[in-house]
N, C-alpha and C positions, 0 to 999 in steps of 0.2 A: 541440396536440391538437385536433383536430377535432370537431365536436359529437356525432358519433353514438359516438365515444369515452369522453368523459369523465361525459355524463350520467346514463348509463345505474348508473352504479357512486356507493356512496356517497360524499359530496365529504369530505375531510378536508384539514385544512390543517397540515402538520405544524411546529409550533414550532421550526426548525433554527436560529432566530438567538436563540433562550428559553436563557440560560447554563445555566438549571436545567435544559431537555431535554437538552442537549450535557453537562452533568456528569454527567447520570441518564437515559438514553431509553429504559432498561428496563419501567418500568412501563407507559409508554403504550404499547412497542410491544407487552408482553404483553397488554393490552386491544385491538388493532386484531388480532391476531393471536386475541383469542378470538370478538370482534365481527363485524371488518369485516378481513377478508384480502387482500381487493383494495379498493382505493379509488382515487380520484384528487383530487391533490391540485392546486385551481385556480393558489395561488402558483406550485407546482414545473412545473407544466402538463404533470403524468404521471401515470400510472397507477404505485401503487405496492404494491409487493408484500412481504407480512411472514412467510408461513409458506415453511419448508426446505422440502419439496417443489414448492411452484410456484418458486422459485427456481430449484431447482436444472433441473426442466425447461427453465424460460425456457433458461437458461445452456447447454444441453445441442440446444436446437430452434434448427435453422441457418433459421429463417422469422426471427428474431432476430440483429441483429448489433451490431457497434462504428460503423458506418458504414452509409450507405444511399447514401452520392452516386458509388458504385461503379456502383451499377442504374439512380438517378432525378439528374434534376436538381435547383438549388434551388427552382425555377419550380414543377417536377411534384410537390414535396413541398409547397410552399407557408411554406418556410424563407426567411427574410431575406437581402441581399446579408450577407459578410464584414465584421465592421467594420474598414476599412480601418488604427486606431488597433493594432493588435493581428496584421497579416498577417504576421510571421516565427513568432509564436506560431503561428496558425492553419495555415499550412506546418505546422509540427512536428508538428500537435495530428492534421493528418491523414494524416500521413505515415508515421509509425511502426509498430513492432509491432503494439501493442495497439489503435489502433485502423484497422487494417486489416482489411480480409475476404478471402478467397481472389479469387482464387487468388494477389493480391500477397500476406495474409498468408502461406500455405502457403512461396512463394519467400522471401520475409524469415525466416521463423522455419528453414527449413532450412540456410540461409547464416550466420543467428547460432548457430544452434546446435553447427554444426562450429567456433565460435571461443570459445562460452562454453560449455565440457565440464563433467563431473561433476568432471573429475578435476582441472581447472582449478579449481572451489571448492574440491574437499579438501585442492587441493596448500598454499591457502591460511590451513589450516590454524594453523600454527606461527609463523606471523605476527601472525594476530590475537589468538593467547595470548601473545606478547608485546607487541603493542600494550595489550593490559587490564595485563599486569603492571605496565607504568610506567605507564597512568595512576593503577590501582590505585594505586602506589606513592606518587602526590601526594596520595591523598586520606586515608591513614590516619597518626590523629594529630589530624587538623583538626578532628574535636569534626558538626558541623552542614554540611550542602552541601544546595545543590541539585541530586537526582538527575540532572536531566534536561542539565541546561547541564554540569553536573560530568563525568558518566558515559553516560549515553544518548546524547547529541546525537555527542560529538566520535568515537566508533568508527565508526559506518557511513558517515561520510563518509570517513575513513581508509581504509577496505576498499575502498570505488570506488576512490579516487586510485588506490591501490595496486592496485587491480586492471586498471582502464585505463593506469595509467603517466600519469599525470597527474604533473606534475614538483613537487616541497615546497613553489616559491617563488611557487605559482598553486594550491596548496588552502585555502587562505583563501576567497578568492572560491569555492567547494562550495557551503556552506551557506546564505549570502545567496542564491545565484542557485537553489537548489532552495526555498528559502520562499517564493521573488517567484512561480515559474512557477506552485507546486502555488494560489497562490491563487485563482486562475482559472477551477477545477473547483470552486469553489465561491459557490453561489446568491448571495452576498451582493457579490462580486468589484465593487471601485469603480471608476472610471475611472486613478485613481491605482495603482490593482493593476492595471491594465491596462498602463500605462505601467510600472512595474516588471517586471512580469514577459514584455512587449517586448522591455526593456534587456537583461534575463537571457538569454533566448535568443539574442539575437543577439552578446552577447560571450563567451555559452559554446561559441556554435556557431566565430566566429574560432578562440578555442584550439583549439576539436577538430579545425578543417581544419586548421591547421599541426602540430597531434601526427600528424596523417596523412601529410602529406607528410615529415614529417621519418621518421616510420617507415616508410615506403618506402623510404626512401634509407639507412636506416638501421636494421634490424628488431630491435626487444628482447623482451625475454619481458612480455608485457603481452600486455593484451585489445584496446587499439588497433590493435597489430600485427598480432594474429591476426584482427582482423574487416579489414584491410585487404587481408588476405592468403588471408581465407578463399574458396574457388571449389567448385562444385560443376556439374559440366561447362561448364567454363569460365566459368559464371557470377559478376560479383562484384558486391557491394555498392556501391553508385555512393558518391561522397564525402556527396550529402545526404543517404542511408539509414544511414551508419554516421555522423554525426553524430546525426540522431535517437532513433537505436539508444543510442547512449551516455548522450543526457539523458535519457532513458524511465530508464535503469537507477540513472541517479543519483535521480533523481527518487521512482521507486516505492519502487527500494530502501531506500532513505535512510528518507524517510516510513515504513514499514511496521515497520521495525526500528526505531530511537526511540520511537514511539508504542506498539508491541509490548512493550519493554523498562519502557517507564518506566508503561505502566498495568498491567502485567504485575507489577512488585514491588512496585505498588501494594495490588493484590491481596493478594500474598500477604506483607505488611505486615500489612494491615488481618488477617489470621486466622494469627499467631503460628506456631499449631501446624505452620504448612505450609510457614513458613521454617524452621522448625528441623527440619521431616523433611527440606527438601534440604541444610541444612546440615552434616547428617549423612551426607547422600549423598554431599556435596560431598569428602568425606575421604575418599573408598571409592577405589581403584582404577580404573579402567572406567565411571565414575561417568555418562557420557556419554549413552548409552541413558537415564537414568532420566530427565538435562535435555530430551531432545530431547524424550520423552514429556511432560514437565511444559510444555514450550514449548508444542505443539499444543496442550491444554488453555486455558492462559494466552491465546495467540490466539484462541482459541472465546469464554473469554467472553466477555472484553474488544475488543470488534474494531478491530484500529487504523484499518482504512477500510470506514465500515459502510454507506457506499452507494453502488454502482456503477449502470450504468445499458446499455441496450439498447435500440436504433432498431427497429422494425419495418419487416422489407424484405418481408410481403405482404399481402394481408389477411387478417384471421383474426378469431375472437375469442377474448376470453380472460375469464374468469368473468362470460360474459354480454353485456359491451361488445364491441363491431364496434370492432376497430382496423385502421389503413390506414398504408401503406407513411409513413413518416418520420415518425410517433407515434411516445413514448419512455416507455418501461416502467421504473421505477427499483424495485430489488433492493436489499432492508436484509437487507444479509448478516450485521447485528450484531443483526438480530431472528431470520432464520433458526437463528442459533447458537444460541438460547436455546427454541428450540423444542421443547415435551415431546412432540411426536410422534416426534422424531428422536433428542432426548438425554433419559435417564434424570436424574434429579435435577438440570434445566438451570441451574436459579439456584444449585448449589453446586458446587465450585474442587475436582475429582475428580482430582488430578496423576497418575494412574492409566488417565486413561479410555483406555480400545481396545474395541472400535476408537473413531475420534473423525474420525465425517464433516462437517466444518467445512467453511465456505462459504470462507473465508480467502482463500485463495489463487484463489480462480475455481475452475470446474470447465468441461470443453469444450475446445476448441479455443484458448483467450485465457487457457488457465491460466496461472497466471504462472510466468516463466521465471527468476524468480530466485527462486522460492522455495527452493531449496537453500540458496543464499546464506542468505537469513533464515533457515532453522534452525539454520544452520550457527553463523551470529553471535550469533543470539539463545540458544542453548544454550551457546554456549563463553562470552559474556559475563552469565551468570546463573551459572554453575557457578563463575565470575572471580569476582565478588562475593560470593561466599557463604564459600569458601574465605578472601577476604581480610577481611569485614568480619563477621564473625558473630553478631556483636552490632546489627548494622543493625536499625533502629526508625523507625517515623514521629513526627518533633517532637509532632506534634499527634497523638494515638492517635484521634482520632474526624476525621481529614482523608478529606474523599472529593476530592481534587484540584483545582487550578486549570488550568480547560482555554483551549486558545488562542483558542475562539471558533469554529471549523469544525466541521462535524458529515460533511460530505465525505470530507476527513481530521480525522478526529477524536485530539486529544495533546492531551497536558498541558503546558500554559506550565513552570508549576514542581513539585517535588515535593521538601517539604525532611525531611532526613534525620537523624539522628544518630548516633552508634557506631562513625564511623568513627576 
């Protein structure tokens, strides 16, 4: 951030490595949110934003993007070289959907998106209610689990394999190599996370070029397939875009749903009433609608990833501060949620609310492309649990969670249960 930036706005420093802000960062952000809306925070060396309407504008104003070294150089922004410890990462990290800008975004996201359809998630449907049945099935009887490791963690890595066609005897390696890369997007990343999530890209990106050549030569019903195969006048995804493509998907996917799922019946653990009105629902018929609406909610409050971030590609200012091209504006999309301008009774768990304009998913151009997916999982695997364990409780009725330490992506390490 450069100086005619950051001064001008009041400085805050936000606690993201304080275990009690990352278990709790409600209150403070409803105080910056009534205080100070924009601020810049000298540790994060951003401007950071806490109320649902400048967010959502940022998100919305293409003077804002994922990238700047599309327009400027590193030189012209006054960004560092690449740290050379970390360059198959940094390929990925610039390469991909998400953070692209047009007109390569616009090209990537029309080529992934004739490969990953709506009707390709729903087909998926019947799969992943019988992935819940049998894990379900291991876990009633057993008295105490841990949610997260038990039941959140092992489904959405399932749904990728299975959706890309990742073969059974290489979805082991999933989950290590998605914990190693996501830790990187976050402030605190060691050099030893660095080195990790190196390792991870580059032997997830090996598998994904030989799923591709073997699916050329051999095409199955998968999403490898059909991104290998997808064209749109003539155009196709080169092998390092639909490698990208795939770990972007494991990546976000993965993280959003876990973290979704297991602070999400956390929730509504901790306020009784509101598992027993879906457990009720749970036995209805068509019950599906009521999950999908109680998901939305659940992701509002609780944000599994409450803060994303946005390069400025010109100048402008924005609440007062002069900002310049490759300044970075960060969005607490898990403050915007809780925002009383936008939502009615924001600190209370409304499984009802509609509409329910959540920042969740992105809004704009960079909205997220799997969000179907995550409704899709996260209601059929809440509606799973409800049905199977109906007596679910938290061990400790006064637990507000054990979180993994990120506030980037913000989960719960564990979350222990009983009634199964």
């Amino acid at each position: 951030m450069r100086e005619s930036g950051g001064t001008t706005l009041p400085q805050v420093t936000l606690p993201v490595t304080d275990p009690a802000f990352v278990r709790d960062p409600y209150p403070t952000l409803a105080e910056l949110r009534r205080t100070a809306p924009a601020v810049y925070d000298p540790h994060l060396n951003r401007v950071v934003l806490t109320r649902h309407a400048d967010i959502g504008s940022v998100l919305r104003d293409r003077r804002f993007g994922r990238s700047a070294l599309h327009r400027y150089s590193r030189d012209e922004l006054g960004w560092p070289l690449p740290d050379p410890r970390q360059a198959t990462f940094d390929a990925f990290n610039s390469n991909h959907l998400l953070d692209s800008e047009p007109p390569k975004h616009t090209r990537l996201r029309s080529l992934v998106q004739l490969a990953f359809t709506p009707r390709r998630v729903e087909a998926l449907q019947e799969r992943i209610e019988a992935m819940l049945a049998a894990q379900l099935g291991t876990l009633r009887g057993t008295g105490s689990f841990d949610l997260v490791s038990a039941y959140a963690e092992p489904l959405p890595v399932a749904v990728i394999a299975e959706l890309l066609g990742v073969p059974e005897a290489e979805r082991h390696h999933l989950r290590p190599w998605s914990a190693a890369i996501v830790k990187l997007y976050e402030p605190t990343a060691t050099p030893q996370d660095q080195d990790a999530a190196e390792r991870a890209v580059q032997e997830f990106s090996a598998l994904l070029r030989e799923l591709r050549a073997q699916r050329r030569r051999d095409p199955q019903d998968d999403l490898i397939t059909a991104l290998a195969h997808a064209s749109d006048g003539g155009d196709r995804l080169s092998e390092q875009e639909l490698v990208d493509t795939a770990i972007l998907l494991l990546n976000a996917g993965h993280e959003a749903s876990v973290n979704g799922l297991s602070a999400g019946t956390l929730a509504l653990l901790r306020r009784p009433h509101l598992w027993r009105t879906l457990v009720q629902a749970a036995g209805q018929d068509g019950s599906l609608p009521v999950f999908r609406t109680a998901v939305e909610e659940l992701l509002r409050f609780d944000t599994p990833l409450p803060m994303f971030e946005r390069i400025v590609l010109e100048p402008l200012t924005l609440h007062g501060a002069d900002l310049h091209p490759g300044d970075r504006v960060a969005l607490l999309y898990a403050s915007g949620n809780r925002d009383a301008a936008a939502f009615d009774r924001p600190d209370e768990v409304d499984l009802t609310r509609q509409p329910n304009p959540h920042l969740t998913f992105g809004l704009g151009i960079h909205y997220c492309l799997g969000a179907p997916l995550a409704r899709l999982e996260l209601a059929l695997s809440l509606r799973a649990l409800c049905r199977a364990l109906p007596e679910l409780r938290l061990c400790d009725p006064d637990e507000l969670g054990q979180y993994t330490g990120g506030f980037v992506i913000r989960g719960l390490a564990r979350l222990d249960v009983t009634g199964g």
